[in-house]
C-alpha positions as CSV (number, residue, x, y, z in Angstrom):
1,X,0.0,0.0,0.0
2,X,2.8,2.1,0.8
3,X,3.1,2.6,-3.5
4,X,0.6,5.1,-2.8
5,X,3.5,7.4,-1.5
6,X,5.5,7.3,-4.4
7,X,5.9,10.2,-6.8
8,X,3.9,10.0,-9.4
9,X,6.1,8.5,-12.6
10,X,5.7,6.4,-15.5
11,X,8.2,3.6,-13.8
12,X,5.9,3.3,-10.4
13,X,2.8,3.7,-11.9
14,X,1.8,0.3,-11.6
15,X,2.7,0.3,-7.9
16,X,0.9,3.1,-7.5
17,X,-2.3,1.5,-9.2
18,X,-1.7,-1.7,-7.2
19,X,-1.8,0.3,-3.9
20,X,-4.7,2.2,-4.7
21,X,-7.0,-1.0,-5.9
22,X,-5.8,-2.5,-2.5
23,X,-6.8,-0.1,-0.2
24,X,-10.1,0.1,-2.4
25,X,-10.2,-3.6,-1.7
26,X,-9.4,-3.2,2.3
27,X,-12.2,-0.2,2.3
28,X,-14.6,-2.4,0.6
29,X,-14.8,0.0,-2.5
30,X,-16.5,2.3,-0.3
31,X,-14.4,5.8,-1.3
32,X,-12.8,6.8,-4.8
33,X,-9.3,6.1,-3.8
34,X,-7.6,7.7,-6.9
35,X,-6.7,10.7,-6.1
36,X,-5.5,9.6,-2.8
37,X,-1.8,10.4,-3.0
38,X,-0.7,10.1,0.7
39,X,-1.8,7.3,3.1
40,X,0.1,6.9,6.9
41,X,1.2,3.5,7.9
42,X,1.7,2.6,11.8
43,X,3.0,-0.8,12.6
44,X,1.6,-2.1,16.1
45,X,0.4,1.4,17.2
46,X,-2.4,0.5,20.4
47,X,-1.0,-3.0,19.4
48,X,-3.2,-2.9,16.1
49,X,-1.2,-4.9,13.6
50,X,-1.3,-2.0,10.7
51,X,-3.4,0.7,11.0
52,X,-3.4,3.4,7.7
53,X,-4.3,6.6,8.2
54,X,-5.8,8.8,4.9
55,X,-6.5,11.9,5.5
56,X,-7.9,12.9,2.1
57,X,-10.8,10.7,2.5
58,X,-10.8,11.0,6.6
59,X,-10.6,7.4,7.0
60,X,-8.7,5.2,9.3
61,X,-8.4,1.5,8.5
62,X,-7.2,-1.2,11.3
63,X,-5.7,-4.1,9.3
64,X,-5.5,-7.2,11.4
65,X,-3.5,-9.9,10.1
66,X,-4.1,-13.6,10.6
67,X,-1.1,-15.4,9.8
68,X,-2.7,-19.1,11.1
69,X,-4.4,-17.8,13.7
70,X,-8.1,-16.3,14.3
71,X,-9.3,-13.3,16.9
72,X,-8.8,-13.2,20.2
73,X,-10.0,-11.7,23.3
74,X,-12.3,-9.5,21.5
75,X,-9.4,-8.0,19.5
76,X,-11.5,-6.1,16.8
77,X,-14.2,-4.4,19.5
78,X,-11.1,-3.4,21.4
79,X,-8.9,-1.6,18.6
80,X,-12.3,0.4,16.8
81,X,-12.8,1.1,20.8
82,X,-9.4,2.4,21.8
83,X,-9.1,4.1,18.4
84,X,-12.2,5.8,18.7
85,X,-11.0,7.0,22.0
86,X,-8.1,8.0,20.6
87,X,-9.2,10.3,17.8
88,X,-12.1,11.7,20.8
89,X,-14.8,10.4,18.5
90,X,-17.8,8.3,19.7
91,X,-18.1,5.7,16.9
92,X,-17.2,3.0,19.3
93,X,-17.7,3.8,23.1
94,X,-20.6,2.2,23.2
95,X,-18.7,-1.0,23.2
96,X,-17.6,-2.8,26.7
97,X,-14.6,-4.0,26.5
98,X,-13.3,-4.9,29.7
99,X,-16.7,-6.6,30.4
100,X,-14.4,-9.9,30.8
101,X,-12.3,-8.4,33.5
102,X,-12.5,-8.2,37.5
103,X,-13.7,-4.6,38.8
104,X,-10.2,-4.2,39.7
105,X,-8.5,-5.6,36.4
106,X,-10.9,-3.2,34.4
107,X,-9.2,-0.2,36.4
108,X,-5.8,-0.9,36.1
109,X,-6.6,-1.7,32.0
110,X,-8.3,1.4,32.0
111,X,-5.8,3.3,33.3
112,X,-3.2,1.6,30.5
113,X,-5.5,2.1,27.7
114,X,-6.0,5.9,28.5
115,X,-1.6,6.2,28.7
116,X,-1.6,4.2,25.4
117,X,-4.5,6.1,23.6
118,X,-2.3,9.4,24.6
119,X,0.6,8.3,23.4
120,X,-1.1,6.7,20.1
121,X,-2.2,10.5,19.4
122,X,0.6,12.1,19.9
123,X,2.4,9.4,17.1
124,X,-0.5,10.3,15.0
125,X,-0.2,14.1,15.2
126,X,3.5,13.8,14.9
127,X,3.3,11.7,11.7
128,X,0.3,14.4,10.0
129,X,1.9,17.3,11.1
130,X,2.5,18.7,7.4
131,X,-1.0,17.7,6.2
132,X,-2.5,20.4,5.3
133,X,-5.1,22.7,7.7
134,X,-6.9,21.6,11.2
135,X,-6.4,18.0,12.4
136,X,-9.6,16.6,13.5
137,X,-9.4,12.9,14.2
138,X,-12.9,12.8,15.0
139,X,-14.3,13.2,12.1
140,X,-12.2,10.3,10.9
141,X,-14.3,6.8,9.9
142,X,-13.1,3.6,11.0
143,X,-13.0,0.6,9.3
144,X,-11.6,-2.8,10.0
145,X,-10.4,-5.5,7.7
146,X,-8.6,-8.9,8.6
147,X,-5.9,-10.4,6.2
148,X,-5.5,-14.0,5.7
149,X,-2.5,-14.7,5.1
150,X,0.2,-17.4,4.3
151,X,3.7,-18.1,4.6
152,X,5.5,-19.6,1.0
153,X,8.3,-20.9,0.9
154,X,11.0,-19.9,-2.1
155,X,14.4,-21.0,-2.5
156,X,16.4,-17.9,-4.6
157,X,19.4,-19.0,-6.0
158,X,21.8,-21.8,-5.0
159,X,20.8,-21.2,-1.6
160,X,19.6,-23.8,0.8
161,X,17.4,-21.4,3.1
162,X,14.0,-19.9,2.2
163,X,13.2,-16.7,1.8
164,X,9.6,-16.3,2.8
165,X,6.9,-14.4,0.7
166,X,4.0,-13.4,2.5
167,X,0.5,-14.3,-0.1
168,X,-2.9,-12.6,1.1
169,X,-5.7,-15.3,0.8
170,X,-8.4,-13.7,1.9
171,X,-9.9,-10.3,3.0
172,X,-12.8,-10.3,5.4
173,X,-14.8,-6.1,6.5
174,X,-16.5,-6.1,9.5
C-alpha cells in the first residue's frame, strides 16, 4: 500500500495503481481512492497490527493480520474502541470491552489504555503534522479488515534457506 507514497512516474505507476486498488479492496470499495496520493502506515500502534491513516478521505483503516491464527480476546471491538477514543470520537464507546475483566482488572486496564491512547495521538499528530489545515481525528471513519494470510516458501538461488513471501488469501470487512 505504501506505493501510494511514491511520486507520481511512468516507472511506479503500476505500484501506485496496485496500492490504490488494494486499499479500495481493504475499504470495501466504499471511497474513490484515486486521487489519494498520501496514506500513513503505523505498525503495532495501540498493538493494532497496521493501521493506515488517509486523511484525504478521513478514513482510518485497522488491518489485522491472521497469519494461522483467528481473533482473540475481543481484539477487533477493542482496537475500533481504543481508536475511537483516541481520535475523541464516539463511533465506538458504546462497546464494553473490559466486560471480561475483574472490577479491579478493568481499572488498572483502563488506566493503561487511556496512557496508550495518549501516546497513540501524539504518534498520530507527529506523523500528519505537514498535512494540510486543522487535524480533526474525530471526524475520521473507522474501518476494519482482517488479512488472511500465508507463509510460501522460495528458494532464490543456490541457496539452501528460504526466503519467505508473504501471499494474502483472503480479506474479510466487518
Amino acid at each position: 500500500m505504501n506505493w501510494i507514497n511514491m511520486p507520481v512516474r511512468d516507472d511506479n505507476a503500476s505500484g501506485r495503481q496496485f496500492g490504490s486498488q488494494f486499499l479500495s479492496r481493504l475499504l470495501n470499495g466504499a471511497y474513490d481512492v484515486s486521487k489519494v496520493n498520501r496514506v500513513y502506515i503505523f505498525r503495532q500502534l495501540l498493538n493494532i497490527d497496521v493501521l493506515v491513516l488517509v486523511p484525504e478521505l478521513q478514513a482510518a483503516l485497522i488491518i489485522e493480520d491472521k497469519t494461522s491464527s483467528q481473533e482473540h480476546g475481543n481484539q477487533i471491538n477493542r482496537y475500533k474502541c481504543l481508536l475511537s477514543k483516541t481520535f475523541g470520537s464516539n463511533q465506538y464507546n458504546g462497546l464494553d470491552i473490559y466486560q471480561h475483566l475483574s472490577d479491579d482488572k478493568k481499572e488498572q486496564q483502563q488506566k493503561r489504555d487511556e496512557t496508550a491512547c495518549w501516546g497513540a495521538v501524539n504518534s498520530i499528530r507527529w506523523a500528519l503534522r505537514d498535512e494540510p489545515g486543522e487535524l480533526d481525528l474525530s471526524k475520521y471513519t473507522i474501518h476494519t479488515a482482517y488479512l488472511k494470510t500465508r507463509l510460501i516458501p522460495m528458494w532464490m538461488g543456490q541457496s539452501s534457506y528460504p526466503c519467505y513471501c508473504l501471499v494474502v488469501s483472503g480479506i474479510i470487512q466487518f
